[in-house]
BAFISE-314752 format. One record per residue (C-alpha): residue number from 1; chain; x, y, z. Coordinates in nm, 2 decimals, always signed. Example, Ala and Ser with C-alpha at 12.3 -4.5 7.8 and 13.67 -1.06 7.14 Angstrom:
[1 A [+1.23 -0.45 +0.78]],
[2 A [+1.37 -0.11 +0.71]],
//
This chain:
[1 A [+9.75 +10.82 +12.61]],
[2 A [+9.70 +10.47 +12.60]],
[3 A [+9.47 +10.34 +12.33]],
[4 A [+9.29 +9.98 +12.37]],
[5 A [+9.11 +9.84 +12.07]],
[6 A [+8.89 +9.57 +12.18]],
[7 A [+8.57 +9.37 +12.04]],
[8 A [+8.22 +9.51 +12.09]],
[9 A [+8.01 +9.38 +12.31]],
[10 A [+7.64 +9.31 +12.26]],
[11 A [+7.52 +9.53 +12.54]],
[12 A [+7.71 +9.85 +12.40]],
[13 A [+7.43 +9.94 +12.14]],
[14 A [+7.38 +10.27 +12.25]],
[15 A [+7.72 +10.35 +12.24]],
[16 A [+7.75 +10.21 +11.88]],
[17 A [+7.47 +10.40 +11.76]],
[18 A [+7.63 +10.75 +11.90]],
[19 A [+7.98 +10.71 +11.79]],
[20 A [+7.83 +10.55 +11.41]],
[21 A [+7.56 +10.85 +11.40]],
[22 A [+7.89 +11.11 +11.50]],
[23 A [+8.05 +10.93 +11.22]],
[24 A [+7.79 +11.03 +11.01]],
[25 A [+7.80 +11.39 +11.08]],
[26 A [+8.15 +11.44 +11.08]],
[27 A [+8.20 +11.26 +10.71]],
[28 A [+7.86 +11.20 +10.55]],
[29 A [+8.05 +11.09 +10.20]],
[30 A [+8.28 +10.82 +10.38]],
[31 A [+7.97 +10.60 +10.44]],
[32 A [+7.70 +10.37 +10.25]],
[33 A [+7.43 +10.52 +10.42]],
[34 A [+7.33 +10.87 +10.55]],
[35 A [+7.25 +11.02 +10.90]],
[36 A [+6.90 +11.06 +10.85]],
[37 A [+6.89 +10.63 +10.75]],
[38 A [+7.07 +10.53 +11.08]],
[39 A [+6.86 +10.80 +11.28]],
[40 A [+6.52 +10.59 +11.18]],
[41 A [+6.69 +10.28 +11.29]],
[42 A [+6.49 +10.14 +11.58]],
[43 A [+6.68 +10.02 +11.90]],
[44 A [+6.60 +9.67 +11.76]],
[45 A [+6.80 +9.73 +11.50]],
[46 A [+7.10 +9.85 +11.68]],
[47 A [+7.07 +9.62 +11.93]],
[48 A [+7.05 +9.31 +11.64]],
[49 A [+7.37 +9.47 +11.52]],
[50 A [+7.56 +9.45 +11.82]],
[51 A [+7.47 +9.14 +11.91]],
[52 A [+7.60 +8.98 +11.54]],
[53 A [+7.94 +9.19 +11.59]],
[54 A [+8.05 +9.09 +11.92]],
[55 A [+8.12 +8.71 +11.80]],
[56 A [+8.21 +8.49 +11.54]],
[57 A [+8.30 +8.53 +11.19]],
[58 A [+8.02 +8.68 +11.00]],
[59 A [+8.06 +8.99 +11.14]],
[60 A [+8.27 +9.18 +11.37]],
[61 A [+8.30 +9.53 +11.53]],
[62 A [+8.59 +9.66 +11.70]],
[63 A [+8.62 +9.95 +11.89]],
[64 A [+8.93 +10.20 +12.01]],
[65 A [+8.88 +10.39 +12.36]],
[66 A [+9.09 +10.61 +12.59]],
[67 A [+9.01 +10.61 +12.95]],
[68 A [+8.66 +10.43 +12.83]],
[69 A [+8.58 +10.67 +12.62]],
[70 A [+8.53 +10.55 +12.22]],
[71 A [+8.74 +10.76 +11.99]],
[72 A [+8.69 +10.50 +11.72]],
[73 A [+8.54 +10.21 +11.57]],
[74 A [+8.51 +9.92 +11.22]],
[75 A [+8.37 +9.63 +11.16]],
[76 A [+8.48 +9.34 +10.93]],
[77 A [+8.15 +9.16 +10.72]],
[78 A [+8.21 +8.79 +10.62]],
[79 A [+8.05 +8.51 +10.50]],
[80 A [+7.70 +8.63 +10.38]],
[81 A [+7.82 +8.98 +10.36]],
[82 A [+8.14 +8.94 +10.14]],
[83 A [+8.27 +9.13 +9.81]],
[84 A [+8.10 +8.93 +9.50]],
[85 A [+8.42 +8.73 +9.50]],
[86 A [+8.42 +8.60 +9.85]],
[87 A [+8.62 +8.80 +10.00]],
[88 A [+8.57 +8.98 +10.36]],
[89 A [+8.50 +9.35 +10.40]],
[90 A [+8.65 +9.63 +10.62]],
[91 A [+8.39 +9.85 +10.64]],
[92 A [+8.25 +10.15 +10.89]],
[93 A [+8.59 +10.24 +10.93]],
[94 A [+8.61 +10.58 +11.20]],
[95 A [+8.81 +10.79 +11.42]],
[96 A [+8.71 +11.10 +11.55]],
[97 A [+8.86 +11.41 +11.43]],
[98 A [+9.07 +11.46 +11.76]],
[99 A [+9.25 +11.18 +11.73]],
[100 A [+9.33 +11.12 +11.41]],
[101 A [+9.68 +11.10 +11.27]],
[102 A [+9.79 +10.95 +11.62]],
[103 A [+9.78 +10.55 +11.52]],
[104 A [+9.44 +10.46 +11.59]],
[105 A [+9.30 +10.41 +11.24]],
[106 A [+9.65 +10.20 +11.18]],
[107 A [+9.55 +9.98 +11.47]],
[108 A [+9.19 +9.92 +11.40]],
[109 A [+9.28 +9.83 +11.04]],
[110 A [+9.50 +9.58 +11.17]],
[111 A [+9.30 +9.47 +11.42]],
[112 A [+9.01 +9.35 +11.09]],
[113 A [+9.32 +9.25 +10.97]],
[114 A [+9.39 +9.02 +11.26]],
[115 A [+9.07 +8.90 +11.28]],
[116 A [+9.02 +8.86 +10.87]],
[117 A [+9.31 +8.64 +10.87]],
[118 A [+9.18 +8.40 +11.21]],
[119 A [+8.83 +8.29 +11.03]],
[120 A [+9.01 +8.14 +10.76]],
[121 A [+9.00 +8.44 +10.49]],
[122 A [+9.32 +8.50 +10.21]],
[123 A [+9.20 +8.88 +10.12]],
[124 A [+9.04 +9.17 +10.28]],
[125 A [+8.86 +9.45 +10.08]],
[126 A [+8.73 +9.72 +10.13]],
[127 A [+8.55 +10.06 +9.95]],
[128 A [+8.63 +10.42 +9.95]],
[129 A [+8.49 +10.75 +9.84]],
[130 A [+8.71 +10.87 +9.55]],
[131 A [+8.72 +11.23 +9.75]],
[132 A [+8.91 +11.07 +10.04]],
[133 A [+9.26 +11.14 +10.03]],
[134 A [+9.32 +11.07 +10.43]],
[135 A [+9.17 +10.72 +10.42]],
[136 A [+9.35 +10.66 +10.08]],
[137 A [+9.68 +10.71 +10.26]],
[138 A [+9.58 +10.50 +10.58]],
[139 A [+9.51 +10.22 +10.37]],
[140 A [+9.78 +10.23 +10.16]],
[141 A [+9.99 +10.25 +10.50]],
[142 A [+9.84 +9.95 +10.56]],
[143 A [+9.89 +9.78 +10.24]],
[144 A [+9.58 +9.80 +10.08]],
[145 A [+9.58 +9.83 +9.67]],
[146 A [+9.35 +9.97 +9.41]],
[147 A [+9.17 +9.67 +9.20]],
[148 A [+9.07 +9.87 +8.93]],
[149 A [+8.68 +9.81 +9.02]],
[150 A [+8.49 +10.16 +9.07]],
[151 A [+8.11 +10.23 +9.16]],
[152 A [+7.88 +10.48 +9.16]],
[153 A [+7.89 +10.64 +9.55]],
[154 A [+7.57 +10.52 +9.72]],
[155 A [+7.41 +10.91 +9.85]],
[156 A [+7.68 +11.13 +9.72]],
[157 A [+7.57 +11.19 +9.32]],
[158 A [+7.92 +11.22 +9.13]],
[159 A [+8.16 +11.07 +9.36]],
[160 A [+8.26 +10.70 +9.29]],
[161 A [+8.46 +10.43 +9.54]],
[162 A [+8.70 +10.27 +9.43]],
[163 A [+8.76 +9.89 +9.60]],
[164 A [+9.11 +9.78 +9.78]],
[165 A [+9.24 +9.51 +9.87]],
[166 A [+9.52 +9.35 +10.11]],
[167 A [+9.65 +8.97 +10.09]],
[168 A [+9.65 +8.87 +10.44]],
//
């Protein structure tokens, strides 16, 4: 099994908006938004956000396949879309349940990593569900730490996130 991880491209908004809606379903707490938000999301919208991931620095979306197939995907946010202290996020991180455990969350972290680190930025943060004990340990694999800074979850009524952060 080889896996590539590769930038999006803007003509691949369909195929963003399935694996992000499978995201959805499989872990509806691990997200900022819900499945029935990104269902109502016109073709515009998908298309807009596939065309703003697939260069530059304010925002990027990379995406892990075998054989062509996406088994994965996350996008970095910068510039207008950073923490409140300027610092990029990793966000939308996912891997379907399949092929988890193999690598491929390790590799698309450092692949924001990578890509953090070539626009200039110091840090990289990012927000997880309090009730996510898997992603915890992927990010600690990957030298993310707690801050300290907790929020109230954005759908899920009493879970929190709790912000991490890497130097880079």
């Amino acid at each position: 099994m080889v896996v590539q991880i590769r930038r999006l491209r803007a003509d691949e908004w369909p195929e963003l908006r399935r694996l992000r809606l499978q995201a959805l379903v499989e872990a509806p707490t691990a997200f900022g938004s819900t499945l029935a938000e990104e269902q109502s999301y016109s073709d515009e919208v998908w298309r807009d956000r596939a065309l703003g991931a697939s260069a530059g620095c304010d925002r990027a979306t990379f995406v892990a396949e075998i054989n062509s197939v996406w088994i994965g995907s996350v996008t970095g946010l910068a510039n207008q879309f950073t923490t409140a202290n300027g610092i990029p996020l990793l966000v939308a991180m996912f891997v379907v349940a399949s092929e988890r455990k193999q690598g491929v969350g390790v590799n698309l972290v450092t692949t924001v990593v990578s890509w953090a680190r070539g626009c200039g930025a110091g840090q990289l943060a990012l927000w997880i569900a309090s009730e996510n004990p898997a992603a915890t340990a992927l990010y600690e694999r990957c030298e993310f730490h707690y801050t300290g800074a907790i929020k109230p979850h954005a759908h899920a009524p009493g879970l929190i996130e709790k912000e991490m952060i890497r130097q880079l």
